[in-house]
C-alpha positions in Angstrom: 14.7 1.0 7.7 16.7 -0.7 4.8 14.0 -0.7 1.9 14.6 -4.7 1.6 13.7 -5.2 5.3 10.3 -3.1 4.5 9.7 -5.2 1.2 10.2 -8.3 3.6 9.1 -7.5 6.8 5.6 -6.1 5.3 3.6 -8.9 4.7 0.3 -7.8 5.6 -1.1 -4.1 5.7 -1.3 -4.4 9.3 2.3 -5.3 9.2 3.2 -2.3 6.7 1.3 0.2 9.0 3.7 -1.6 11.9 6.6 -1.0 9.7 5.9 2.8 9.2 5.1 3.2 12.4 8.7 1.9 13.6 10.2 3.7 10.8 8.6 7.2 11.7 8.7 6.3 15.5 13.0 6.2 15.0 13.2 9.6 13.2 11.4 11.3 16.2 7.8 11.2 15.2 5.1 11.0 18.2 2.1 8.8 17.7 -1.4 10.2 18.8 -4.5 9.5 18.9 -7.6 11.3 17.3 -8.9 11.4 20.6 -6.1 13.2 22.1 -6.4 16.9 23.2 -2.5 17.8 24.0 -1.1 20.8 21.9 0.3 19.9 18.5 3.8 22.0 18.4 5.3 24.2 15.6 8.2 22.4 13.7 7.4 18.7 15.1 6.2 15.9 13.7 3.2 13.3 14.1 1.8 9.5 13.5 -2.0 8.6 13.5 -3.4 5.1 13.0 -6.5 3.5 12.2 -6.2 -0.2 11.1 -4.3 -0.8 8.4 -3.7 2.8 7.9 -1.5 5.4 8.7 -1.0 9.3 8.7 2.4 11.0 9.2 3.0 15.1 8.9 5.4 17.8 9.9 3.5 20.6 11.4 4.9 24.3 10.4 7.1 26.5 11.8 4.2 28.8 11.5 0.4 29.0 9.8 -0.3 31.6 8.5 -2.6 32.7 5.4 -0.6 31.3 2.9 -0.3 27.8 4.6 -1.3 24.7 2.4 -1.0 21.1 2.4 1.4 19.2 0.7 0.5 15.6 0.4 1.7 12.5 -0.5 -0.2 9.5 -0.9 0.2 5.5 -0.8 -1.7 2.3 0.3 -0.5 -0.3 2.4 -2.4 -3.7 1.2 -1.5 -5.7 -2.0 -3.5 -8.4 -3.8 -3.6 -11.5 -1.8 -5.2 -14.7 -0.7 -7.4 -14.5 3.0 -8.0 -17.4 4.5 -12.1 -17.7 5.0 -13.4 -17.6 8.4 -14.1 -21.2 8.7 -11.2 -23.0 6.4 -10.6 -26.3 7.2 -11.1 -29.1 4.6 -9.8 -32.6 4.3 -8.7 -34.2 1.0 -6.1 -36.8 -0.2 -4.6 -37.3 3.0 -4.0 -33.2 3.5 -5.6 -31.0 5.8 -6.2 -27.9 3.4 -7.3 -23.5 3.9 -9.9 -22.8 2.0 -8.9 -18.9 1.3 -11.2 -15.7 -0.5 -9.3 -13.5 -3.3 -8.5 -10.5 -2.3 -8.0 -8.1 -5.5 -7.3 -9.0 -8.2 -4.3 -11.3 -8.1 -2.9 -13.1 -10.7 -4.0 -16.5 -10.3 -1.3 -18.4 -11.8 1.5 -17.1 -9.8 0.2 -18.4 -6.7 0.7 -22.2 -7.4 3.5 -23.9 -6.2 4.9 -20.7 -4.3 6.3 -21.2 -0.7 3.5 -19.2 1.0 3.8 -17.7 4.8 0.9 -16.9 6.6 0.2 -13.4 8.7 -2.0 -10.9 9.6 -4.2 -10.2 12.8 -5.6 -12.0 15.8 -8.7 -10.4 17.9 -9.2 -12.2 20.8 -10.9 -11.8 24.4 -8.6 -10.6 27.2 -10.4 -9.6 31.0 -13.6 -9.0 29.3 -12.2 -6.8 26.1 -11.1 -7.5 22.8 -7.8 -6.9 21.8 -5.5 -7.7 18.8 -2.0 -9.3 18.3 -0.3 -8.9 15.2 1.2 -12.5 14.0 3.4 -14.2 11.0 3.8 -18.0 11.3 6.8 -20.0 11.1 5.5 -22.2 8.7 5.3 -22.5 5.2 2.0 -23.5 2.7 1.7 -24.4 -0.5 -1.0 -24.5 -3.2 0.5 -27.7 -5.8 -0.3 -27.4 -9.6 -1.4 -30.4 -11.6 1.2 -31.8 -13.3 2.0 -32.3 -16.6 0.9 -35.5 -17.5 -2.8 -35.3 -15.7 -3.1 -31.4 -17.7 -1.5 -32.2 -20.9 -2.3 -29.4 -22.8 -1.3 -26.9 -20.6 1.5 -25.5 -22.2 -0.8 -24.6 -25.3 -4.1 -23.7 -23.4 -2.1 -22.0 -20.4 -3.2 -22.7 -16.6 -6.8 -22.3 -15.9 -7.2 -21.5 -12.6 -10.7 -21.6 -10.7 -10.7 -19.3 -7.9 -13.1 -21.0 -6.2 -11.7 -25.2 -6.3 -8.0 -24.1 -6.7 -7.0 -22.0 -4.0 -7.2 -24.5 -1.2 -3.9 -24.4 0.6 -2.0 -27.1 1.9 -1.1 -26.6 5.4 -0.6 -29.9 6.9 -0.8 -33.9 6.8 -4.7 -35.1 8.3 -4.5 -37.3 11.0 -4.6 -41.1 10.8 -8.5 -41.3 10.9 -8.4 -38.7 7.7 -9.8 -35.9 9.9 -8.4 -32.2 9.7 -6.8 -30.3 12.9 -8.4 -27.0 12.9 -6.4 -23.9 11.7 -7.9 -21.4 14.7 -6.2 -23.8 17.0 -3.3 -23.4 15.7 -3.6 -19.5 15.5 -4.5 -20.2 19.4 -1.2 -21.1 19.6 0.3 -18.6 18.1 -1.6 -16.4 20.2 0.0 -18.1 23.3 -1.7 -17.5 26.6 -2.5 -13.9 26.1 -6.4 -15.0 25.4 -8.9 -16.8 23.8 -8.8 -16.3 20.4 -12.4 -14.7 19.1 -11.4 -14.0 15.6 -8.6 -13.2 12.6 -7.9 -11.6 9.7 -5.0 -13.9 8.1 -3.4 -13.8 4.6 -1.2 -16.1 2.7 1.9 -14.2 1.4 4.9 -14.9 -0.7 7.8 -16.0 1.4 10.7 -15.7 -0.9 12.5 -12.6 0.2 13.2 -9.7 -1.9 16.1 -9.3 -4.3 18.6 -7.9 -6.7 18.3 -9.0 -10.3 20.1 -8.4 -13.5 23.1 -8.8 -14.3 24.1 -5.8 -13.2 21.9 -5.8 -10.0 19.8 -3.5 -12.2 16.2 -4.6 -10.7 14.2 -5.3 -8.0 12.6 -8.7 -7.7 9.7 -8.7 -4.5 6.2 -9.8 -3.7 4.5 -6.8 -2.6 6.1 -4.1 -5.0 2.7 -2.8 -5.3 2.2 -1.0 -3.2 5.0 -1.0 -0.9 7.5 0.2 -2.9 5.1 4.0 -2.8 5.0 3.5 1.0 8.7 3.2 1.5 9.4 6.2 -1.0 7.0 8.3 0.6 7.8 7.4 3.9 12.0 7.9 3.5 11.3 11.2 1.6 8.8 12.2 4.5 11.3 11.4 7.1 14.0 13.4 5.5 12.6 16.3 5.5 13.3 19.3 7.4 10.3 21.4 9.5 8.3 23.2 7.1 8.3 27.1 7.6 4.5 27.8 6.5 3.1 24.1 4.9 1.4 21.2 6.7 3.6 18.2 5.2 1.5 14.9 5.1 2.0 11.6 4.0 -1.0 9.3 4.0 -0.7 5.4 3.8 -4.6 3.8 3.0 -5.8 0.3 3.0 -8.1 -1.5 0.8 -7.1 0.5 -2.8 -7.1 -2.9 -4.1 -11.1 -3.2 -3.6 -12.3 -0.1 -4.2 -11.2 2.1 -0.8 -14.9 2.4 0.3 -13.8 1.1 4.0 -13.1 3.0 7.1 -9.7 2.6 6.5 -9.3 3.6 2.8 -9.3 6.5 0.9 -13.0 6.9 0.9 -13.5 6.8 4.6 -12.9 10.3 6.7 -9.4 9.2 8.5 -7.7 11.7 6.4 -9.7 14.3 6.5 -10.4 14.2 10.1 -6.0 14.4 10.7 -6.2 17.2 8.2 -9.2 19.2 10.1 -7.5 18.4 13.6 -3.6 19.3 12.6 -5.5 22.6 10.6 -7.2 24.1 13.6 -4.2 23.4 16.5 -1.9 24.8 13.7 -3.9 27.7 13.7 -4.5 28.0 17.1 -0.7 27.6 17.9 0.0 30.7 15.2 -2.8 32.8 17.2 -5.0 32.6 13.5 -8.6 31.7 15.4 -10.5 33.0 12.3 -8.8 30.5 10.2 -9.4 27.9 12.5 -12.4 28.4 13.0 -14.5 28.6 9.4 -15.3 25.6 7.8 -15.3 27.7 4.5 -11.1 28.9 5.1 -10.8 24.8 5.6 -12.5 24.0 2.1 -10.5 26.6 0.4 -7.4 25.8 1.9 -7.7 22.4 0.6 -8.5 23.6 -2.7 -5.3 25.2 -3.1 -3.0 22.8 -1.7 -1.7 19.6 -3.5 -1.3 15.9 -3.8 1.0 13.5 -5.2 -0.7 9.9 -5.8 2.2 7.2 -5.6 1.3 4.1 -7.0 2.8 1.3 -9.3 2.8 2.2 -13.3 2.5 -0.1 -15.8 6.2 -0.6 -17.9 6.2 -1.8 -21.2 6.4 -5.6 -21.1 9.9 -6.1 -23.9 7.9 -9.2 -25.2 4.8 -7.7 -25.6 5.2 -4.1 -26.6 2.3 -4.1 -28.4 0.2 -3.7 -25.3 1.1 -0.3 -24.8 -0.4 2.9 -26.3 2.2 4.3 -28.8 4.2 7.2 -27.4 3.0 6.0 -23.8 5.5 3.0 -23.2 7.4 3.6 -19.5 10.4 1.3 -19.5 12.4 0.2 -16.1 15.0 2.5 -15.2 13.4 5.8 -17.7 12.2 8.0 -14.4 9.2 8.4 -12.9 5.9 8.3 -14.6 2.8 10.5 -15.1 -0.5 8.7 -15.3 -3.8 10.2 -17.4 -6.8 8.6 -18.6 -9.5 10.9 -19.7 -12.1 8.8 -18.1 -10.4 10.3 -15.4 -9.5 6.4 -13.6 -6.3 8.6 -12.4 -6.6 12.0 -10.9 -4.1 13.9 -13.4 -5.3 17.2 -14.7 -3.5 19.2 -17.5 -2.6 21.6 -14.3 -1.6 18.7 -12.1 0.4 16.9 -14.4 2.5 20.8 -15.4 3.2 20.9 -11.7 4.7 17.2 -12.1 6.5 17.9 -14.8 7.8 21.0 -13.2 8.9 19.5 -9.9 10.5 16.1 -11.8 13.3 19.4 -13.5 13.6 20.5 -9.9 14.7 17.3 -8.3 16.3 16.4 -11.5 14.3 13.1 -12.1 13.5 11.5 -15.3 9.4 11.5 -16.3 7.7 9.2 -18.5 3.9 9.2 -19.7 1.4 6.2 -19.1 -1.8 6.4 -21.1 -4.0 3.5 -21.3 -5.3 1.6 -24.8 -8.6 2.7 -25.9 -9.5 -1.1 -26.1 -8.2 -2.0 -22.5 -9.6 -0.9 -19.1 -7.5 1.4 -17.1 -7.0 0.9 -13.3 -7.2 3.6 -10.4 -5.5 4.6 -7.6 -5.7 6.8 -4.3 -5.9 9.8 -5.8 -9.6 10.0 -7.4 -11.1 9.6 -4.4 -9.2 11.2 -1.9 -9.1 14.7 -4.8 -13.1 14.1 -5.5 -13.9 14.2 -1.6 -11.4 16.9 -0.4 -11.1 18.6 -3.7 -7.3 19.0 -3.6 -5.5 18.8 -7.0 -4.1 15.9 -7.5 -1.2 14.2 -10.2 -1.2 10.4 -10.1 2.5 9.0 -10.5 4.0 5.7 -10.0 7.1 4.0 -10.3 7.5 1.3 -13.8 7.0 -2.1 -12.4 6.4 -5.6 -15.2 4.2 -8.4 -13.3 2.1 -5.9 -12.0 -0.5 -8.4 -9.5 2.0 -11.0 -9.8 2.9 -12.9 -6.6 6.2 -11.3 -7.7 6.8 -8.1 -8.9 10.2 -6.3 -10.4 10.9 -2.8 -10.6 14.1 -1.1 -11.2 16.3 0.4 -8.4 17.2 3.6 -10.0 13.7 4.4 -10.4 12.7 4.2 -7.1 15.4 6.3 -6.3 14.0 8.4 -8.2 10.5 8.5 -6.4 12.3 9.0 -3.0 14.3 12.3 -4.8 11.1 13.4 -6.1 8.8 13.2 -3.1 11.9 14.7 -1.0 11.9 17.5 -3.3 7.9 18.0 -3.2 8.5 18.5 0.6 10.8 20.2 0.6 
């Protein structure tokens, strides 16, 4: 899949994870469930999905006692606006959305923005509940004030309160003033397939992505964070040819952008229940039942394999250098970069980051250093929780991106290059 149509085409996590799962689906992978008990084969290659999350591997050629893990990591959701459960409002003549921050978004940047609308429909069908994926036709908008009734502005920037300003305009009310009801028209959207029992939709930004630069030099999206990591790690994963001894596993996990403590995100037990189940028919298949079978080989096996943590990285803004730690200023277009924090925000270790540094000569890509400011909070990623509960070593990386949280993100294209190079090589 072109990396545009992913950008575009991935407007919800639900949608990512349908995405990857097309994407993985064309190169020959074979989707299974956790509950499924049919053989896992040597040399082929796998899809498992929970949600708004997804696991893809290549099983071995062969386990054996020098087998490891080699994993890549990503997450499929991206700050956003969810409509609330029961949205509908009437003012001035519109029928508005009342919708909850998700993340932490930059409020701003959501104001007059042509905003879609998508995500997932659970309704009632013969007595069970199923879901429908869906993306509207239709476009929203949240209006700034203008000028002349906020005259100041300019000087005291846009204020924006979460909690009056993000009502969306959807629709004119009716002659009487009264508002149509938004779940009817998701009722619609669900057709005649069933009776519509609940959703889970977000507003997203509906300008596709693009070149930029004068030299087509950059990528301008919504979404760069985080989907730029998924369609790296996914294209590098993809590539890749059967690996001779190593389980080869990229992991896609929902909800970094609150905290991961869900059932889909990197604090659940989705990846660690792929892991055990692809462990033991690995070893099975290679006729190794005393590695299969101790809990103890397991723990150590992890301990010794290895994980890359894609995520975005913060570049030095040109106008605003001064926001950057000296000596730790990524730039667009300078390679890949190595996140640290010593509060330990990313995963990095001095043996982590060597092993970085070592594979970035081997695929021949740049590498840059991110350190945060002393006086400025760092964020996190994947990789402290998913290295904390499995104890894998872990490096945290990320491509440079400016207007990180933004509605809309740029990147450069030679870096993520890059990333897909690098995570190619790490499988390889």
């Amino acid at each position: 899949m072109d990396y545009f149509d992913f950008l575009n085409e991935s407007v919800s996590p639900w949608h990512t994870v349908d995405c990857l799962r097309r994407l993985f689906a064309a190169a020959g992978f074979e989707e299974r469930q956790m509950t499924d008990r049919a053989a896992f084969a040597p040399g082929k290659a796998y899809v498992f999905v929970r949600g708004g999350a997804l696991v893809a591997l290549r099983m071995p050629l062969q386990v054996n006692e020098s087998s490891r893990f080699r994993l890549a990591l990503a997450h499929t959701d991206f700050p956003a606006l969810k409509i609330s459960p029961n949205p509908d409002r009437t003012a001035a003549g519109a029928c508005t959305l009342h919708a909850e921050v998700y993340g932490s978004p930059i409020y701003s940047t959501w104001l007059d923005r042509d905003l879609g609308y998508a995500g997932v429909l659970a309704y009632e069908k013969d007595g069970n509940v199923q879901t429908k994926l869906v993306r509207g036709s239709k476009l929203f908008r949240i209006p700034n004030l203008a000028v002349h009734l906020n005259r100041g502005v300019n000087q005291d920037g846009t204020k924006v309160d979460p909690q009056a300003d993000f009502n969306a305009l959807w629709q004119a009310a009716t002659a009487d003033g009264k508002a149509s009801a938004f779940a009817d028209a998701l009722q619609g959207e669900l057709g005649v397939a069933g009776r519509l029992l609940d959703f889970d939709i977000q507003l997203f930004d509906a300008q596709p992505a693009s070149l930029g630069g004068f030299n087509d030099e950059w990528i301008y999206s919504g979404r760069l964070d985080n989907l730029g990591s998924c369609h790296a790690v996914a294209k590098a994963l993809v590539s890749a040819p059967a690996p001779a001894n190593d389980f080869c596993v990229a992991c896609f996990c929902n909800n970094e952008e609150i905290g991961s403590e869900t059932r889909e995100g990197a604090c659940g037990n989705f990846l660690r229940s792929v892991l055990e189940t692809v462990w033991s028919a690995g070893c099975a298949a290679s006729d190794l039942p005393a590695l299969s079978g101790s809990s103890s080989s397991f723990s150590a096996i992890l301990g010794e394999s290895f994980a890359l943590s894609v995520d975005a990285a913060h570049a030095v803004h040109p106008n605003h250098p001064e926001k950057h730690e000296a000596n730790h200023s990524p730039v667009l277009g300078g390679g890949i970069v190595l996140k640290t924090n010593a509060q330990k925000r990313y995963a990095s270790d001095a043996v982590s980051s060597a092993r970085l540094r070592l594979l970035c000569e081997q695929a021949n890509v740049p590498c840059q250093t991110f350190v945060m400011r002393n006086d400025m909070p760092c964020g996190s990623t994947v990789g402290p929780a998913i290295s904390a509960s499995l104890g894998i070593p872990t490096v945290d990386i990320g491509e440079p991106m400016l207007s990180m949280h933004s509605i809309r993100e740029m990147t450069a294209a030679s870096d993520h290059e890059a990333m897909v190079r690098l995570v190619a090589e790490f499988f390889r």
